[in-house]
C-alpha positions in Angstrom: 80.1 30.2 1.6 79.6 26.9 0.0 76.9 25.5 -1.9 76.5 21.5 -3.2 74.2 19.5 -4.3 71.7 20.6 -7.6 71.6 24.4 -7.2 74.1 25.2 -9.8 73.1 28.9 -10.6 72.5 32.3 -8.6 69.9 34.1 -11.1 67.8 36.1 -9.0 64.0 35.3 -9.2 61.8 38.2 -10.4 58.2 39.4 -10.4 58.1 37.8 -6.9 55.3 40.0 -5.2 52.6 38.4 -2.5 49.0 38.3 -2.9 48.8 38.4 0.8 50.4 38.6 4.4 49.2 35.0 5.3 47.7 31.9 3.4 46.9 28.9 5.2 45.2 26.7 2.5 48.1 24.2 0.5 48.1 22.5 -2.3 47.4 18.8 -2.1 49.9 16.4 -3.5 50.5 16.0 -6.9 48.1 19.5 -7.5 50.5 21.6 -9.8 48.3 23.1 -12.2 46.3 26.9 -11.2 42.5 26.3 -10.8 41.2 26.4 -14.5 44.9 27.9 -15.7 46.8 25.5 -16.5 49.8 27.4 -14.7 52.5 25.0 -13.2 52.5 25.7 -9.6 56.0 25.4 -7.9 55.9 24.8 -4.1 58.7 25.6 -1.7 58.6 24.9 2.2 61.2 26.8 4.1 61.4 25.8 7.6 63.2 26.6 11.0 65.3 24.5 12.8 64.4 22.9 16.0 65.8 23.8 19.5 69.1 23.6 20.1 70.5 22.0 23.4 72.4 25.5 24.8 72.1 25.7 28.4 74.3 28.4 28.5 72.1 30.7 26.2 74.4 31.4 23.9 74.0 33.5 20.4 75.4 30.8 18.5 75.1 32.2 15.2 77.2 30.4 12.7 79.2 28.6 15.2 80.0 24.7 14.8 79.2 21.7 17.1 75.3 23.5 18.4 73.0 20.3 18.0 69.6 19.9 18.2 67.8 18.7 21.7 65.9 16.0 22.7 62.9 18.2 22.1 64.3 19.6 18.6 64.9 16.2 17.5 61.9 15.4 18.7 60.2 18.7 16.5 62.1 17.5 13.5 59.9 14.4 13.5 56.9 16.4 13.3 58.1 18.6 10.5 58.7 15.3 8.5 55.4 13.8 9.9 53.7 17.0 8.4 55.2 17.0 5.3 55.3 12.9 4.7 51.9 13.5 2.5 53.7 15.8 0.1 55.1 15.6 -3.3 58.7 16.8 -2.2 61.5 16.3 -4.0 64.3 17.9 -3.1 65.6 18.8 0.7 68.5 21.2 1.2 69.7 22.6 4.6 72.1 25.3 5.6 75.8 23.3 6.6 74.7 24.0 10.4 74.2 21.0 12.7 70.7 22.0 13.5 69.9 22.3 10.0 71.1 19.4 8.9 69.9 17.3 11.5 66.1 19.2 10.9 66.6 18.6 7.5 67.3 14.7 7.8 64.0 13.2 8.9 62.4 14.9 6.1 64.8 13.6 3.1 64.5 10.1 4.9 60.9 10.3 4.5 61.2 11.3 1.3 64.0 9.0 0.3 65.7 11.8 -1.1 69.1 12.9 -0.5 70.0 15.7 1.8 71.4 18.8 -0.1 73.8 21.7 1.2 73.3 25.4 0.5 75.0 28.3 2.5 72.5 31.1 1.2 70.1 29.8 3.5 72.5 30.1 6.6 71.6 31.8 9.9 72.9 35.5 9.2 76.4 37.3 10.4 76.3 38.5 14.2 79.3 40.9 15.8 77.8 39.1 18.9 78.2 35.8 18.1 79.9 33.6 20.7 78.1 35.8 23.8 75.5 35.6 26.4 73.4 38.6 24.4 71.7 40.7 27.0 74.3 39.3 30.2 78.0 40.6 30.9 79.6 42.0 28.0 77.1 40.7 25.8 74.4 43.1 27.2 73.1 46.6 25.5 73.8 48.3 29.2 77.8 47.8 28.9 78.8 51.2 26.7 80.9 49.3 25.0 78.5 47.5 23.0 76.8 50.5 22.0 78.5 51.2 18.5 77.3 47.8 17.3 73.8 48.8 17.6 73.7 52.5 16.4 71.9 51.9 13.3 68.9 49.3 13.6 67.6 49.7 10.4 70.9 48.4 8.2 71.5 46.6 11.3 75.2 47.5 12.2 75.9 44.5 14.5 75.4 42.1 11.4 74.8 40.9 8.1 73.1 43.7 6.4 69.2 43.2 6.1 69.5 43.5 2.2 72.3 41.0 1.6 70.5 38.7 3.6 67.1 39.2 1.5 69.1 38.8 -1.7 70.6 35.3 -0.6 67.6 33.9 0.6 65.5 34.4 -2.8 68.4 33.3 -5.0 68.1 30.2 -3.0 64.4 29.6 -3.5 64.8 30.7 -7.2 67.7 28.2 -8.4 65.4 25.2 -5.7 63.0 25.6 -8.0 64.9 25.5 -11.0 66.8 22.3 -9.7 63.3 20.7 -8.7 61.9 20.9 -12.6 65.5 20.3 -14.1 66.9 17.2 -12.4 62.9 15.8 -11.3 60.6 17.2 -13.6 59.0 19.2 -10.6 57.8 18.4 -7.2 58.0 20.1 -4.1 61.1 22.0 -1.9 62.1 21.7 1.5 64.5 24.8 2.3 65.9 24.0 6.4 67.1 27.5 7.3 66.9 30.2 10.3 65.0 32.4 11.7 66.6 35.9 10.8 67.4 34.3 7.4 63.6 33.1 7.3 62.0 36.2 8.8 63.9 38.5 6.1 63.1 36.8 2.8 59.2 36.7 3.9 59.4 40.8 4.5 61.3 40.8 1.3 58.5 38.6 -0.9 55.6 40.4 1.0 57.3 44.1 -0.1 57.7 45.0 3.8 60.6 47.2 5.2 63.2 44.1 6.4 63.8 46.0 10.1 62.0 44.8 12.7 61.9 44.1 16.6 63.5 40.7 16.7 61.0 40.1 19.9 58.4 39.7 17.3 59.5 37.6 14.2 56.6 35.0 12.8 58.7 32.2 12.9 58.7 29.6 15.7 60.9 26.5 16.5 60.5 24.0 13.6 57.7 26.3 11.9 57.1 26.0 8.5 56.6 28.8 5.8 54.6 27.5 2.8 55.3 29.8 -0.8 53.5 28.9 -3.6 54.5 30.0 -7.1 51.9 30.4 -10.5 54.8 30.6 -13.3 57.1 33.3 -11.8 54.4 34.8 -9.8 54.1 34.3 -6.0 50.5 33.5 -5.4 50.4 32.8 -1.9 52.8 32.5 1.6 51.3 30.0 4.7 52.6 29.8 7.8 51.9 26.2 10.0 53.7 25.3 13.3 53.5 21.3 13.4 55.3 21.5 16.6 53.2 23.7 18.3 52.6 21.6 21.4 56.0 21.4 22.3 57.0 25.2 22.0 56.2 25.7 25.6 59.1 25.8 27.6 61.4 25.3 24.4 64.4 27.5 24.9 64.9 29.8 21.5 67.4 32.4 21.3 67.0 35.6 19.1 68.5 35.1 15.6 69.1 31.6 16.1 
């Protein structure tokens, strides 16, 4: 996988523990320092892609040339829109379409550049390229049912861990590239939703298996963390696209 742009190192962050499942107060602009601390605070927005036009209901995965719908580009407006008010810096995406093209509005907001970092991509699928739960995509033909004989690792994909292990050294070295080339400021991380799903059971000290059925992480959604120094002080969830999740198609993993 390839990474450009100003994350140069892979250092895993430490002493990354949550204070809490869910946060929904943020930091107003500029605000940096912990309430009568003195403590730099780092913040780091990692958000989902919009939807992606796939009328065929594919499990796209990593493949090339899925783009974002009228309604996705339309979510990656409000993403922007919700973030215009903050101190952000720096802006990288994953090197898929939907990322990048979620990921632009922001930067242009911003007048920032639009960095590219492959530890954020959507995770590995051994049923990538199907109609998952039709045909030979679906859990009733016996011939899928090696791929899914061990949920917990999971044995149709990317392991859990790996995934977990990616995803924080790819927050850690955004925020090291935020005070080193800007002097601090705000991230913007455009990733996916097992990707995004994985690193928040990882931070908040969860098991990382889970029914996919019921990830926190909607269309365009964007998970807030906020850093003190090295510790993680608090993770907030917003869906600025809320309104237009009705009717939105979304595939599992995507």
């Amino acid at each position: 996988m390839s990474t450009t742009g100003p994350v140069l190192d892979g250092d895993q962050a430490h002493g990354e523990q949550a204070h809490g499942e869910q946060d929904h107060g943020e930091q107003g602009r500029g605000d940096r320092t912990g309430a009568g601390r003195g403590v730099p605070h780092d913040v780091v927005h990692v958000v989902r892609h919009g939807e992606v036009h796939n009328p065929d209901r594919i499990l796209y995965g990593r493949l090339a040339d899925y783009h974002l719908s009228e309604r996705g580009r339309e979510m990656a407006d409000r993403v922007a829109e919700h973030l215009a008010d903050r101190d952000v810096r720096l802006v990288t995406a994953s090197s898929l379409d939907r990322a990048q093209e979620t990921a632009a509005p922001v930067a242009a907001a911003h007048g920032v550049g639009l960095h590219t970092d492959d530890r954020i991509i959507e995770a590995g699928n051994r049923f990538e390229g199907r109609r998952f739960g039709e045909g030979q995509g679906s859990l009733r033909n016996p011939g899928n049912w090696w791929l899914v004989r061990n949920p917990f690792r999971p044995s149709w994909g990317e392991p859990y861990a790996q995934i977990a292990r990616r995803m924080r050294e790819a927050v850690a070295d955004a925020r090291r590239a935020a005070h080193r080339l800007y002097g601090g400021g705000e991230v913007v991380l455009v990733s996916h939703q097992l990707p995004i799903e994985t690193l928040r059971r990882s931070l908040e000290g969860r098991h990382l298996w889970h029914d996919p059925r019921h990830r926190h992480c909607n269309l365009a959604s964007v998970t807030t963390l906020t850093y003190a120094g090295d510790d993680l002080v608090s993770i907030a969830y917003s869906e600025p696209a809320a309104d237009l999740l009705p009717g939105a198609a979304s595939t599992p993993g995507a």
